[in-house]
N, C-alpha and C positions, 0 to 999 in steps of 0.2 A: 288625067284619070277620069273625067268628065265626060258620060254618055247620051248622047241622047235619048230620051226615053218615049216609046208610042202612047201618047195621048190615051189611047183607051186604057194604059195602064198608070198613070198621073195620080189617079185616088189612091194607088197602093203607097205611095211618098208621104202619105200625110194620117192612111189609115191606123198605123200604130202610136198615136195623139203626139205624139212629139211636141217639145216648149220650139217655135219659130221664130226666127226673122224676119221682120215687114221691112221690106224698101220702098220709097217713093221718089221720084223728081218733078220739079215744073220748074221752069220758068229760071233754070239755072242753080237752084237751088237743089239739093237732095237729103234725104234721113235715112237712117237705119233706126227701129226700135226692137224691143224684145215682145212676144205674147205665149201667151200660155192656150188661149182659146182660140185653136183652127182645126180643122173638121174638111174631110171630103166630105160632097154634097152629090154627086152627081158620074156617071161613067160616060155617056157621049151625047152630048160634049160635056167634057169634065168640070167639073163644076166644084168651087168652095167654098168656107164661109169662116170669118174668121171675124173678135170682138175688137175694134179701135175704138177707145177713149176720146171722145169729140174736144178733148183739151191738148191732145198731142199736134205736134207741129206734122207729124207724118199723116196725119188725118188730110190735114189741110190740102199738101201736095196728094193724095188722093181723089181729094175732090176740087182741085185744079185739073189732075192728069185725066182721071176715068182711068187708073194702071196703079199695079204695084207688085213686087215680087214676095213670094213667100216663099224663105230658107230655110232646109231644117240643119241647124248647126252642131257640131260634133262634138264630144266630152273635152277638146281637146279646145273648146272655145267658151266654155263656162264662162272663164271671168270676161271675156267681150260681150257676152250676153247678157250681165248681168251689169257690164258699164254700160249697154246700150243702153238696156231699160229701166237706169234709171239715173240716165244724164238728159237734158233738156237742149234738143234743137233748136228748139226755138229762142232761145237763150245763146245757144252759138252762133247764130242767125244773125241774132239782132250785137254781139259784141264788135268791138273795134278795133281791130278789120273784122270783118265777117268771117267766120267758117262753118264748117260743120262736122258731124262726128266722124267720118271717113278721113276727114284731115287732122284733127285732134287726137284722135285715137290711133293715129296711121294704122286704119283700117283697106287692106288693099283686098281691090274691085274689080272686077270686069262687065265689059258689057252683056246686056242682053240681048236676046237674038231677034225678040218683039216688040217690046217695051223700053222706054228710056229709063226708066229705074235701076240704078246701079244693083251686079248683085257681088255677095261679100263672099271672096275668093276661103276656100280651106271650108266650105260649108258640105253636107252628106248629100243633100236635093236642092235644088232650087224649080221655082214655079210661076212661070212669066202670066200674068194675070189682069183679065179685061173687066172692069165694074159692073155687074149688070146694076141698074138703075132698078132702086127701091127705097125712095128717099124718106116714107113711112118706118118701112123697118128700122133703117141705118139712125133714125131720128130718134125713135124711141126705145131701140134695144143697143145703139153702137155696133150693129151686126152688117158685115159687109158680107154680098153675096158677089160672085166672079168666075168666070169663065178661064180655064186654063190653057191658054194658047202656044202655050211652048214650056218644055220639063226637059230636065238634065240630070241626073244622077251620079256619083261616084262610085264607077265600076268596082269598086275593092269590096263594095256592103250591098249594094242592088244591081242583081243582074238575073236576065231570066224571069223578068216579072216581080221578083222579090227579094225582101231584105234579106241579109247574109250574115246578120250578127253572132253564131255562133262562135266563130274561128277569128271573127273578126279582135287586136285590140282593142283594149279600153277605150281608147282615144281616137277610135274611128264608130262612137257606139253615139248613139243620140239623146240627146237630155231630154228628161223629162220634169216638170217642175213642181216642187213640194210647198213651194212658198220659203220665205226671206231668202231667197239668192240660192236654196237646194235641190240639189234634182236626184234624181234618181237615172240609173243606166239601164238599155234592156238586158236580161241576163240569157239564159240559154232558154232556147226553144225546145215546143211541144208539140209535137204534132199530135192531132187526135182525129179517131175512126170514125166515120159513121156506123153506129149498131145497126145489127139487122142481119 
């Protein structure tokens, strides 16, 4: 069910604030987390911005790779969102044997079309994403700024430019987060006129 979607239109994947998924890899290694704060930034070349906690292990591979994917995951993935964000990779990482949350969680993945960061299969968008380097910013606010080099969509809720959530079920609708593990769903749309 998975389309790909023309880059000039990449910002509309993320402009209704959806709660995402961040993936990263280096070095053999890979994470999935949850975040609340990502934001289109930019229409050509698409551009985003999103807040990673400098204590996450997925930070890390970050800033190993220069890459990362941002997911926007489905109602239908709550509770994996809310085991991503707040189980510790780095703690999977470092156990023995090693793993990580994609193995623990039997989190199934596919690849991406740009980037080595896994992305997490059953998600609404995914968003293959280049670092721009701003190592001020990312130091003093945890704000990562990134180029979107390749976007995918699930034709059943985005097609034609835009989300499709009226008709859509429940469980194809995007979280939104309220805090301690709550989110909210979008509900039905409005369109509205310009006066005049």
């Amino acid at each position: 069910m998975r389309q790909d979607v023309p880059l000039a239109q990449a910002s509309r994947l993320l402009n209704h604030g959806p709660t995402v998924l961040v993936s990263a890899a280096h070095g053999g290694r890979r994470n999935v987390m949850a975040a609340a704060w990502a934001m289109p930034l930019d229409f050509e070349p698409p551009k985003v911005a999103v807040v990673i906690d400098k204590a996450t292990f997925t930070r890390r591979l970050i800033e190993a790779s220069g890459e990362f994917a941002l997911m926007v995951p489905s109602a239908a993935q709550a509770d994996l969102t809310v085991t991503v964000g707040n189980t510790s990779g780095q703690a999977l990482a470092e156990a023995d044997p090693p793993s990580d949350k994609f193995a623990a969680q039997g989190i199934a993945s596919f690849a991406a079309q740009r980037i080595a960061a896994p992305l997490v299969d059953g998600c609404l968008a995914w968003l293959e994403c280049r670092v721009i380097a701003w190592p001020d910013v990312t130091a003093a606010h945890d704000l990562y700024l990134a180029e979107v080099v390749a976007a995918q969509a699930d034709s059943r809720v985005f097609h034609g430019g835009r989300w499709h959530f009226d008709d859509a079920p429940p469980e194809l609708r995007s979280l939104h987060h309220l805090g301690g593990g709550q989110f909210v769903l979008p509900g039905a749309s409005v369109k509205g006129r310009q006066a005049g």
